[in-house]
C-alpha positions, 0 to 999 in steps of 0.5 A: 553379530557375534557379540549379539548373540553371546549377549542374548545367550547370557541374559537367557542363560541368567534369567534362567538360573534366576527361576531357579536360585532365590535370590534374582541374578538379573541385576542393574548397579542402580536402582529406580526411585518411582513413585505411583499405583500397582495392582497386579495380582490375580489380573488377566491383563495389565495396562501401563500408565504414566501420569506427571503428578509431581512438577520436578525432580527434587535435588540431590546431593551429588555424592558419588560415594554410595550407591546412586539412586534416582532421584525423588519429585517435588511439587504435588500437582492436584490436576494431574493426580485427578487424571491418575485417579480418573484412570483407576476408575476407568479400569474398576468400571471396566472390571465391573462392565457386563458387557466389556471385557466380561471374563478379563480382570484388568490390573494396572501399573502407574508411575510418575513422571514428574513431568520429567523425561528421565522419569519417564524413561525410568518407568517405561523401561521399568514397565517393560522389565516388570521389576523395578532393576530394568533389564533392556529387551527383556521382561524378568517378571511373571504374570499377567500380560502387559496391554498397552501405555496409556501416557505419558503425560506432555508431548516431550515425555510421550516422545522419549518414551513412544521412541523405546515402545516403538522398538517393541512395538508396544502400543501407546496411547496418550491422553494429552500429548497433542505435539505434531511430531508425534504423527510421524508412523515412522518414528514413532510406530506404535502411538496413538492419542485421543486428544487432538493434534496440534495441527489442528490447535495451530490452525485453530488458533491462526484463524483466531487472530485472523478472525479479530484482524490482529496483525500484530502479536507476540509469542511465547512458548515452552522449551520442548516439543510441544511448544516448539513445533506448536508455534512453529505451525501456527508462525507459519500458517500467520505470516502467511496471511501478513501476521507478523511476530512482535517478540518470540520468546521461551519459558525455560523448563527449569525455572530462571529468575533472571530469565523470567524477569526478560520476558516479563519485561519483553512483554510488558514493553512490547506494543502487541496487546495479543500474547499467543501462549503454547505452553503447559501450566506448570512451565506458564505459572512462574511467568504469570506470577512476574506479570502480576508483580509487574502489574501487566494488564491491558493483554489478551492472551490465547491459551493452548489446551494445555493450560486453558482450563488449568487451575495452577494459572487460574488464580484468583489474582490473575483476573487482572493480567489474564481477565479475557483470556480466549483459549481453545480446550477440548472436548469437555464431559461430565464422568458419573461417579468419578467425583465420589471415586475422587473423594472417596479415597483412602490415605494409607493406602498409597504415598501418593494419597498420602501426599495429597492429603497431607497437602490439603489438610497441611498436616501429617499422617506420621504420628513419630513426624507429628510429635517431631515437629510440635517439639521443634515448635516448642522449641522456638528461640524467643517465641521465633520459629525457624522457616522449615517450623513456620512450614511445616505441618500444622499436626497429624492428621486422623484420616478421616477428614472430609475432602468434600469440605474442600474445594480444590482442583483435584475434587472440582469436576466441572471443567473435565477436559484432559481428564476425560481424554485419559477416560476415553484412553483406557476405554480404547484399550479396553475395547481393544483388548475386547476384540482382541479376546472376542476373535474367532478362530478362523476368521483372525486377522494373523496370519492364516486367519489366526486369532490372538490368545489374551493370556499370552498376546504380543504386543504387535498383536494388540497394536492391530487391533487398537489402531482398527478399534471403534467404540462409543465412550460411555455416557457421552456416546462420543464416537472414537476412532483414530485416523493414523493414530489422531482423532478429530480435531475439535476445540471449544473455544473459552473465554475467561470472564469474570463471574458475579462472585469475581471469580474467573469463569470459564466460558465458551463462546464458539467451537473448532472443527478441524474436519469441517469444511473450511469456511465451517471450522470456526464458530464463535459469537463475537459479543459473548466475549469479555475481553480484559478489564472487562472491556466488550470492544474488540482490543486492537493489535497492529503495529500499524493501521490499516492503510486505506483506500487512497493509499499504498504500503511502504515497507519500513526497512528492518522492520516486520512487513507489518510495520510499514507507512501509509503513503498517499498514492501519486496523482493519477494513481488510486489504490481501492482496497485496504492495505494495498501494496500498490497504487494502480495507474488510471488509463490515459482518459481518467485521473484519481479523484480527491480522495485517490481511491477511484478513477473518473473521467477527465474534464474535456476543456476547450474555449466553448462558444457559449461559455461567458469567456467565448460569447466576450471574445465573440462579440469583441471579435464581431465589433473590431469586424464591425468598426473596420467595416464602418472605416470602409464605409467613411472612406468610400464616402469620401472617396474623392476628397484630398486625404482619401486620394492622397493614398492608394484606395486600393491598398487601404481597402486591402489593409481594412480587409486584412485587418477583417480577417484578423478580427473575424479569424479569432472566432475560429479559434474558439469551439471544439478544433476540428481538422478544418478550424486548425488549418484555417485559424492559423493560415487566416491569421498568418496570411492577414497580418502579411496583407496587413503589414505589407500594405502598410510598410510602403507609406514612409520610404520617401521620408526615410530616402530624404533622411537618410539618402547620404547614409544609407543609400545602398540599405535602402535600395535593398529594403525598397523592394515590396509595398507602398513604402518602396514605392512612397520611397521611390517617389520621393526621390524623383520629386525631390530631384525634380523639385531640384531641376524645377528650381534651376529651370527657372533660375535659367529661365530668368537669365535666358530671359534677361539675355533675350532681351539684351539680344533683342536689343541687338536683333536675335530671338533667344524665344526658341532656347528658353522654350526649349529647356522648359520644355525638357524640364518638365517631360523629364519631371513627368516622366520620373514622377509618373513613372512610380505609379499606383501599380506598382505599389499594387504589384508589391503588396500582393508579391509579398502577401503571395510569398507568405500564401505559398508558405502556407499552402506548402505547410498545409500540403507536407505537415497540416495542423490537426486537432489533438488531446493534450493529456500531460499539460494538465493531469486532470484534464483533456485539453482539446487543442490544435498541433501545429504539425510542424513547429518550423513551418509555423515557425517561419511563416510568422518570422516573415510577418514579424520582418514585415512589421519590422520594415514597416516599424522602421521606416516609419520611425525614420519619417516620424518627423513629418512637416505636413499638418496631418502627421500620419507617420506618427500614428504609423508609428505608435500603431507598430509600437502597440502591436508590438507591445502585444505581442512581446507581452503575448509570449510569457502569457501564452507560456505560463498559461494551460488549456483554454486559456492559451486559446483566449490569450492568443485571441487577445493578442489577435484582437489587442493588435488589430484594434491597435493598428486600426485605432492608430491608422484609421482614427485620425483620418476618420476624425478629420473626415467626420468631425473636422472637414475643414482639415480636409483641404489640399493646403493641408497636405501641403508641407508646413516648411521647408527643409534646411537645404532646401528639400522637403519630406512627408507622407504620401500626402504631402508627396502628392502635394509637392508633386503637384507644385512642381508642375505648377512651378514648371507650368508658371515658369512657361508662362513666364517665358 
């Protein structure tokens, strides 16, 4: 603190003694090179300006010997020096104003920046000071009052210096620095601009690409402030909406062949065709020039406000790289009397206009330097003149040549945008300074309402009322104001497009209003726009295509969220919007269609009865019912003949009826399960195939007991146990024993016969003996033989069909079948089908059929060699073969069919045995009943021969028979005795 006010005291002390000394003792060991306008003299106010006329800092030698001097610029820009121009008339129309500023002479103070911050800090501090030594904190000079910056030119130089006003609280107003870190009150207190943020310009330019639908482009910026934060917002406010950045790269701010040649080359290969470009003209230029010796076309570039309408970019032969560019510029105004102010300058009366006029008419106003370079000229070795001689001017200029003949960027006023920025930046001062000097006393904004007095103001004191200032710009009564030091952010929108002369035109095709309503802000008409080569269809830029309804997004890995395949939704999955990021599942009753995109109702499918497929397996199903009933018919007309009584009429009439049930169940089968079809096709079906088989399996034990009787004896007392097979069984071996002692009876009988006579020779009666044992012969004949009687055959058929009742009358009680929707066997359908209920209910109950056709397979097989005429084991025999065949071949087709084809395999297997039984059964007897009668005799039941040792075998037929030749034999032998 201390040291602080010592140096406060010795710059007072020194300034002081300064006044009073001639020579100034306030001195720097340095001195500022700057270039520019002042008038100063006699002036009320003076208003600062800062204008980057030239591109760059020229080089320097690097001596440290001397004195260091700052360096010089380079590179005359004739836009930039219209806009200093621009602010010279602004303030000679404010001067000669009756109605602004009438008693204040405004004098101004400009300097180039040379679109350089050292230059532009230079010429801050210098402006400060008032001199051209800058003397930090203090201003050395005398006159009239500083108003206001107006500058200073792009968005780094105004940030470096708003940093240094703002410590003095110097008001700022720039003309077209439209970075967005510049909105920041608290580090840059004192700007103010009349061009509009870059907020606004980022939004604008954001909702461009979105408007087109590209997804897909690439960046380039400057290597500053203004480029940086300006992509930056626009990055931010794209991804957002699933724009993705192809290649981001940055001009540098001192130009890099090799650096340059990059990005070309970046460009050139990238696949985005929409290049975004925040940049300046002069950073842009050497770019644009690679591109065309690399001949990069095919691009759609959006230009920032910065070089939109910029001459430096507009070449002639860029219409083929830049040929419908879209950029946003601001608001654009004809300015009376400013292209006569621009054509009406004086070359000798300032370097600057020196400088322009020797460069648009490439000659020179020195005549000692014109007299130099024709001596160089002449002096040229063989006719070959050196670079600098070719260069240099062509000869001295007279002054007087006519810059109305020209055409150029610094005379063309048909595009005044930035130009008309720096305008309306001088009136807002001016009308600042007005009200400033208009303040009554009393009635101020200061403390105790005091006013300002305009020959001696603060700084600060100005700052109130530039940021409060309103006012109308002359001649377009364009309304201005600023809202925390920005104005409104609106844009025309311009197209470059080619015109009749094939020169680039700019064109507008729509506006932006940052303070509209949001669906408002953006007009632009769509068919108005050229894009490059002259094409009118809206180029395309994606690095992927849209991926439509019926598919689904799948990110690529390490790629942009951007760069992604289209990947085809799953079955029973659809996706009804572009670019879905996922397939939405269909309910439970409704599948994705064809085209996966919408979901519809599944088909519902089960065996109708009026589809052709059902009304077959009716009718089949009615005739197999028709034919088993005709069978019944036949047999009750033939009731009393030897083939129809040589088996138990009750059980055949019990296995046509069973095999009714079996024809007539697959009909249930078919229509739409309900409760009471589940229970009643499954328990119909089990329970007439177990009357079936157990009615059947009776007819071939006796052969079996012939057969295998020394065999095994003990397997078939175990097996004989239901139906008329056990009983046929049992009853074989009686008359095969009753047979044996029939044989033996007579033999005896002959031999007592042969002794009776001998005794009665000698005086007996041996009549008594022989009667005697043929008498008990044939009652223990008759009462093994009858004892196997029709009732018991009768009594195990229904105890083995009972068995098979009470299972399914357990199963419809614990766990019925019911009707379900099968919905996963296929994707596409609802197949109404029956759940069992319970997979080892069903599967016992049709285990138990199976060992009944099992039994009945088997003891058939054993009897298939029968000795009757009518082989009827035989036919039992190839009637279980095919029933089994059926339903062998019936598992693999039910199981690799779906839907209502399960339903119409398993009728099939229904139908295919019961025909096969009754065919193989009842065929034979119905042929010898209708078309061979005469087969149908008692002899024919009879055996054909006899077996070696001496017994017989067959069918319940010839079972019957042998019993009946028994009692004959016994019979006989009676008779005989």
């Amino acid at each position: 603190m201390e040291v602080g006010r010592c140096w406060l005291g010795l710059c007072a002390l020194l300034c002081f003694y300064s006044s009073l000394s001639a020579e100034p003792t306030c001195k720097l060991k340095a001195k500022f090179n700057l270039s520019g306008y002042k008038d100063v003299v006699k002036k009320k106010v003076v208003v600062g300006g800062m204008f980057p006329v030239h591109k760059r800092l020229a080089s320097i030698d690097g001596n440290t010997s001397k004195v260091p001097v700052s360096s010089g610029c380079e590179g005359f820009n004739l836009r930039t020096f219209r806009w200093t121009q621009t602010m010279l008339f602004a303030i000679d129309e404010i001067n000669q104003a009756p109605d602004l500023l009438p008693n204040t002479d405004l004098g101004y103070v400009i300097y180039d920046s040379c679109f350089t911050i050292s230059k532009a800090v230079e010429g801050t501090l210098t402006y400060l000071t008032g001199q051209d030594e800058a003397v930090p904190n203090y201003r050395c000079g005398t006159g009239a009052p500083l108003a206001a910056l107006v500058g200073a030119g792009g968005s780094d130089l105004s940030i470096a210096t708003a940093r240094i006003l703002g410590l003095y609280h110097f008001p700022q107003v720039s003309y077209s620095s439209t970075c967005s870190a510049l909105e920041s009150k608290f580090q840059f207190p004192t700007f103010l601009r009349t061009i509009p943020n870059d907020i606004h310009q980022s939004a604008a330019m954001a909702r461009l690409v979105l408007h087109f639908g590209w997804t897909w482009v690439g960046t380039i910026v400057a290597d500053d402030d203004y480029g940086k934060y300006g992509i930056k917002d626009f990055k931010e406010q794209v991804e957002e909406a699933g724009v993705c950045i192809s290649f981001s790269e940055t001009l540098p701010k001192v130009s890099s062949h090799e650096d340059i040649q990059r990005i070309a080359k970046t460009v050139a290969e990238a696949t985005a065709k929409i290049v975004v470009v925040f940049s300046s003209d002069v950073d842009l230029s050497p770019l644009v020039l690679e591109l065309l010796r690399h001949n990069v076309t095919d691009r759609t570039w959006i230009a920032s406000e910065a070089w939109v309408t910029s001459a430096l970019i507009n070449q002639p032969a860029v219409n083929s790289v830049l040929g419908g560019t879209l950029g946003f510029g601001v608001k654009r105004a004809d300015i009376p009397g400013l292209q006569r102010h621009l054509l009406d300058v004086d070359p000798y009366t300032n370097g600057l206009t020196e400088e322009l006029w020797e460069m648009l008419f490439n000659c020179t106003l020195d005549s000692s330097k014109a007299a130099a370079l024709t001596k160089q000229r002449a002096m040229g070795a063989n006719g070959t003149l050196s670079r600098s001689a070719r260069a240099a001017p062509d000869g001295l200029c007279t002054g007087s040549e006519s810059l109305a003949l020209l055409r150029n960027t610094y005379s063309d006023v048909s595009q005044l945008r930035i130009t008309y920025s720096v305008y309306k930046a001088v009136y807002a001062v001016a009308h600042a300074l007005h009200n400033l000097e208009h303040c009554v006393e009393g009635q101020g904004p200061f403390v105790g309402k005091s006013c300002a007095d305009i020959t001696k103001f603060e700084p600060w004191q100005l700052m109130y009322y530039v940021k409060n200032v309103r006012f109308k710009v002359p001649h377009t009564d364009e309304e201005i104001y600023f809202e925390e030091g920005d104005v409104e952010g609106f844009y025309d929108i311009i197209n470059w497009q080619v015109n009749g002369n094939g020169e680039m035109s700019y064109v507008t095709v729509g506006s932006y209003n940052g303070s509209a309503a949001p669906e408002d802000r953006m007009k632009i008409v769509n068919d108005s726009i050229v894009w490059n080569n002259e094409e009118l269809e809206t180029p395309r830029s994606v690095c992927s295509e849209n991926c439509q309804p019926g598919t689904r997004k799948g990110i690529r890995q390490g790629e942009p969220v951007c760069c992604f395949d289209c990947i085809p939704c799953a079955d029973g999955e659809i996706s009804n919007s572009t670019n879905a990021r996922a397939c939405i599942l269909c309910s439970y009753d409704e599948w994705s269609n064809e085209a996966h995109d919408a979901c519809v109702s599944k088909i519902i499918e089960f065996l109708a009865f009026g589809e052709p497929l059902g009304i077959t397996l009716i009718a089949i199903s009615a005739f197999g019912a028709l034919a088993t009933i005709g069978v019944a018919v036949v047999f009750v007309a033939h009731i009393g003949t030897p083939l129809v009584k040589a088996n138990d009429a009750l059980l055949s009439f019990s296995l046509l009826f069973s095999l009714v049930v079996t024809f007539l169940c697959s009909i249930v089968f078919l229509g739409k399960p309900q409760p009471w079809s589940c229970m009643t096709s499954q328990v119909a079906l089990a329970l007439g195939f177990a009357l079936c088989l157990s009615s059947i399996m009776g007819e071939f034990v006796a052969a079996c007991m012939g057969e295998c009787a020394v065999h095994i004896p003990s397997i078939l007392r175990l097996l004989c146990d239901s139906g008329k097979t056990v009983v046929l069984m049992l009853r074989a071996r009686a008359l095969k024993a009753e047979r044996i002692r029939a044989k033996a009876a007579a033999k005896a009988a002959k031999l007592a016969a042969a002794e009776a006579a001998q005794a009665a020779a000698d005086g007996g009666s041996p009549d008594v003996i022989a009667t005697f044992h043929h008498a008990e012969a044939k009652a223990a004949a008759d009462s093994e033989v009858d004892s196997l009687t029709c009732g018991h055959q009768r009594a195990i058929a229904a105890v083995a069909t009972l068995i098979q009742a009470v299972a399914c009358t357990v199963w419809l009680i614990i766990i019925p079948p019911h009707p379900v929707e099968n919905t996963s066997t296929q994707n596409i359908k609802i197949i109404l089908e029956c759940d069992e209920g319970s997979v080892v209910f069903i599967c016992c109950i049709f285990a138990y059929d199976i060992l009944l056709a099992l039994l009945a397979f088997v003891f058939a097989f054993i009897a298939r060699k029968l000795e009757d005429h009518f082989s009827e084991a035989k036919c039992v025999t190839f009637g279980m073969l095919v029933f089994f065949i059926v339903w062998i071949s019936f598992v693999p087709a039910y199981l690799s069919t779906r839907g209502k084809f399960m339903v119409a395999v398993q009728i099939f297997a229904i139908l295919a045995s019961s025909f096969g039984l009754l065919t193989c059964i009842f065929l034979p007897k119905c042929y010898v009943l209708l078309v061979k009668p005469e087969r149908n005799r008692e002899e024919m039941m009879r055996p054909r021969s006899k077996a070696r040792d001496g017994t017989s075998t067959g069918t319940s037929a010839s079972l019957a028979t042998t019993a009946t030749e028994v009692h004959a034999t016994i019979a006989s032998t009676n008779i005989d005795d």
